[in-house]
C-alpha positions as CSV (number, residue, x, y, z in Angstrom):
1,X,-16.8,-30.0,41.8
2,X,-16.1,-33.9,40.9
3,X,-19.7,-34.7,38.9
4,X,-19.4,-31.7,37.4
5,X,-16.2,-32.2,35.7
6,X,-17.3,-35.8,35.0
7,X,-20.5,-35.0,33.1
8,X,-18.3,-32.3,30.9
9,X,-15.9,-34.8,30.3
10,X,-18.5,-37.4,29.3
11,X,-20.2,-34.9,26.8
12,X,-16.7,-33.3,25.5
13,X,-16.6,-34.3,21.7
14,X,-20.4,-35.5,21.2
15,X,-21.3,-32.5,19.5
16,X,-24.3,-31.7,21.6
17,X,-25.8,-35.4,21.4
18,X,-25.3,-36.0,17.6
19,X,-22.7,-38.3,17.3
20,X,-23.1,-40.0,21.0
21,X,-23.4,-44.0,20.7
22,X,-26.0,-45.4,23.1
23,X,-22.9,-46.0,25.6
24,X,-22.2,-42.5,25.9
25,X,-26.1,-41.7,26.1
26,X,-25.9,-44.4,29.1
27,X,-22.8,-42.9,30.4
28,X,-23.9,-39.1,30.1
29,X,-27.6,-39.7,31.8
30,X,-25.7,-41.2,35.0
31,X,-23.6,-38.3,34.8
32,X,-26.2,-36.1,35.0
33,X,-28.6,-37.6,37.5
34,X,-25.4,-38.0,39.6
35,X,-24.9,-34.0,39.2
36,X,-28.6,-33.3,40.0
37,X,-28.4,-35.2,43.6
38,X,-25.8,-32.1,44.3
39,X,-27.7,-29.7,43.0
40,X,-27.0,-25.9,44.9
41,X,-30.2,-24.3,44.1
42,X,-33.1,-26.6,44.0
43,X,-35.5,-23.7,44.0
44,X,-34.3,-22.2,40.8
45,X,-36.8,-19.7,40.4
46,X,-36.0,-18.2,43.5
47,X,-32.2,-18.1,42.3
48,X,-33.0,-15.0,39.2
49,X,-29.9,-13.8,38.9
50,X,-28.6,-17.5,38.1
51,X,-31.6,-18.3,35.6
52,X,-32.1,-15.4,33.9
53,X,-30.1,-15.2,31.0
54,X,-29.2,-17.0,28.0
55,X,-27.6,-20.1,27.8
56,X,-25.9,-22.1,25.2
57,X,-26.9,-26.1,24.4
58,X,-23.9,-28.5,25.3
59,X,-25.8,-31.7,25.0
60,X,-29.5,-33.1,24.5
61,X,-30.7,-36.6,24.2
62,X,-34.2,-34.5,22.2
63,X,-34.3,-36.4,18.8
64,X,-36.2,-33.0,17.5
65,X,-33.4,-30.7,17.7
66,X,-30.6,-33.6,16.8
67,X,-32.2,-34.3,13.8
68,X,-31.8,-30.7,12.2
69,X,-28.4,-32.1,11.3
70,X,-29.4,-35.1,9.6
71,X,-31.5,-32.9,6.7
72,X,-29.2,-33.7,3.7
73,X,-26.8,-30.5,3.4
74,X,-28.0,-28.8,6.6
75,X,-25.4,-28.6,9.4
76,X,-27.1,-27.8,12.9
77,X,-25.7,-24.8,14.4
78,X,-25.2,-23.8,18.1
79,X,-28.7,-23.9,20.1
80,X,-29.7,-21.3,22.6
81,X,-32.2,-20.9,25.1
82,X,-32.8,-17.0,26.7
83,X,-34.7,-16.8,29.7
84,X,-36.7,-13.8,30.9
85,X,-37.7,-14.3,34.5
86,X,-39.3,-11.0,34.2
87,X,-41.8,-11.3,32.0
88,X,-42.0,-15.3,31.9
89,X,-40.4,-15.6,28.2
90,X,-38.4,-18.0,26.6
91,X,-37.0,-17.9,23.2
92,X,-35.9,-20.8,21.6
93,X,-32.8,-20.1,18.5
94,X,-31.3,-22.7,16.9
95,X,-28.5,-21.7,13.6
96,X,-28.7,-23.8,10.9
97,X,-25.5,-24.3,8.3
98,X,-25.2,-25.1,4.9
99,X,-24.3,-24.2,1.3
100,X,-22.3,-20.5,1.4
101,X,-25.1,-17.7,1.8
102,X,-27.9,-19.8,2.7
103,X,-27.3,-19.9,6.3
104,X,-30.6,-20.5,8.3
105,X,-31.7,-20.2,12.1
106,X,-34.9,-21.6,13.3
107,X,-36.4,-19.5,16.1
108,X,-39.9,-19.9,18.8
109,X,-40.9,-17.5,21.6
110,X,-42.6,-19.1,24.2
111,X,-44.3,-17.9,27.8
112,X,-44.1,-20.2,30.7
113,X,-45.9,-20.1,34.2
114,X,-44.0,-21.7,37.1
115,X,-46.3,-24.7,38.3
116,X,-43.6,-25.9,41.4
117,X,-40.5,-25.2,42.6
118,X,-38.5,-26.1,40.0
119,X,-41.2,-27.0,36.8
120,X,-42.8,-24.7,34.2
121,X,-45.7,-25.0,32.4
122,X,-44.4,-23.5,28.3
123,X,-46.7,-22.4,25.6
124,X,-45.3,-21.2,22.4
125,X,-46.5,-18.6,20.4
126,X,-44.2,-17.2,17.8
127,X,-41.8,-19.2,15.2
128,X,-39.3,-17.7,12.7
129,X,-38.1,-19.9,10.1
130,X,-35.4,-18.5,7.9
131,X,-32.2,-17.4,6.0
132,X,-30.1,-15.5,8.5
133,X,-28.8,-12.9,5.9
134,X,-32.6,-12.3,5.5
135,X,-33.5,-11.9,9.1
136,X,-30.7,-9.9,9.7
137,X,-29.7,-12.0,12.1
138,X,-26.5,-11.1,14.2
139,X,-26.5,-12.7,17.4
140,X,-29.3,-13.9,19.5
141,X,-29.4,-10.9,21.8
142,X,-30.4,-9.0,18.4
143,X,-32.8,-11.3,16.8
144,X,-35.0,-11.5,20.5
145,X,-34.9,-7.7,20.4
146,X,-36.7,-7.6,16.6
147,X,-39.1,-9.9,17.8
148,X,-39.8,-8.1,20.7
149,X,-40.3,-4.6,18.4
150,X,-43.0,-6.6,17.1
151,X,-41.1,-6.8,13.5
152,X,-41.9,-9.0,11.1
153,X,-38.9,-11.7,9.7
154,X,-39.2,-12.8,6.6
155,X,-39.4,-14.8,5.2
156,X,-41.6,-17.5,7.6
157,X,-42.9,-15.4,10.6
158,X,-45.6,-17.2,12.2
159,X,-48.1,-17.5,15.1
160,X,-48.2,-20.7,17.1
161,X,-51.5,-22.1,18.4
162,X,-50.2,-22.3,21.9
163,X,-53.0,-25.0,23.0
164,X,-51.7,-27.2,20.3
165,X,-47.9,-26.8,21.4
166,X,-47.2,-26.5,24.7
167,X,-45.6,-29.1,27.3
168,X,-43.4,-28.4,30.2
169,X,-39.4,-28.2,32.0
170,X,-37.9,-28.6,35.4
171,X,-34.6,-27.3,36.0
172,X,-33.5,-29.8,38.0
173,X,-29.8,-28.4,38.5
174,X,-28.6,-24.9,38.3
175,X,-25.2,-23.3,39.6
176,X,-23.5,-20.0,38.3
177,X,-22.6,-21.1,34.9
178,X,-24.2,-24.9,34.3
179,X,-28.2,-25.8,34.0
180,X,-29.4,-29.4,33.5
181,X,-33.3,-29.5,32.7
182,X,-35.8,-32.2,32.0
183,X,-38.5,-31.8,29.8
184,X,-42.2,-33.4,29.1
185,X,-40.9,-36.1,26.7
186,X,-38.5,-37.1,28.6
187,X,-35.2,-35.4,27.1
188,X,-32.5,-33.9,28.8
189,X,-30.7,-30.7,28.1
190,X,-27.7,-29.3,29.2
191,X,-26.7,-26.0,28.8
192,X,-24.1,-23.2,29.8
193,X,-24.6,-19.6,30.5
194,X,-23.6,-17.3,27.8
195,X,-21.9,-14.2,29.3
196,X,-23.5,-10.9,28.8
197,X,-22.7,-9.2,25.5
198,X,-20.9,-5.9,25.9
């Protein structure tokens, strides 16, 4: 697929929306918004095995996550998002890099109600703020099934008033391995699935 190749090629080497200049931001949206006119499955929750899953961030235009990497001696990490059609979960993990040892993630749960064919009302509920080697964090899969056991990670495990911090996403393009969603403040995200781990 031609757009598809062309909106990898236009984020190849902007480390997820960090380093993109305002001509690749113009670039990358017309990218995307010409990728979404093909999209295959434009009633994604109808297409679980597709959705479900966890994916990997390859580029956002969201200011909130970009600026992680800004924080003087903090290096942003990869970004996931897991999806659980199942029980209408999302977890949000983002690794966090600096001095040797002090290795950090940043991690919210979230529910979600489908509100149209394609949006999703979120409300989060849960954040973990941390040092990975505290945690005992391995790999995503591992972390969401600690907070799922209900356990407690130190050392910032918190509740989230969800009326306070909730907002909403639309898949707006979705194919075996590539999801492009847009999101209540107007960001974009682009992900890829992450296979399952063995």
């Amino acid at each position: 697929m031609i757009r598809k190749v062309e909106l990898l090629e236009a984020i190849a080497g902007r480390n997820r929306g960090i380093i993109a200049t305002q001509t690749d931001q113009t670039a990358i949206l017309s990218a995307i918004a010409r990728l979404e006119d093909e999209n295959p499955n434009p009633r994604p929750f109808e297409a679980k095995e597709r959705l479900n899953g966890n994916w990997r961030l390859l580029y956002t235009s969201s200011e909130e996550l970009l600026r992680i990497d800004r924080f003087p001696l903090l290096k942003l990490g990869q970004i996931y998002q897991w999806i659980r059609l199942e029980t209408a979960e999302i977890f949000n993990i983002a690794e966090v890099y600096g001095l040797p040892f002090l290795e950090g993630l940043v991690a919210v749960g979230a529910t979600f109600e489908a509100t149209s064919e394609r949006r999703v009302e979120v409300k989060f509920r849960r954040g973990v703020l941390g040092l990975q080697r505290l945690v005992g964090y391995s790999s995503p899969d591992a972390l969401i099934k600690k907070m799922d056991a209900g356990d407690r990670l130190l050392p910032f495990d918190f509740s989230i008033n969800s009326e306070n911090q909730q907002g909403w996403l639309e898949v707006t393009y979705l194919d075996d391995d590539l999801r492009i969603g847009r999101g209540n403040e107007g960001n974009v995200f682009v992900l890829r699935k992450v296979p399952p781990a063995l």
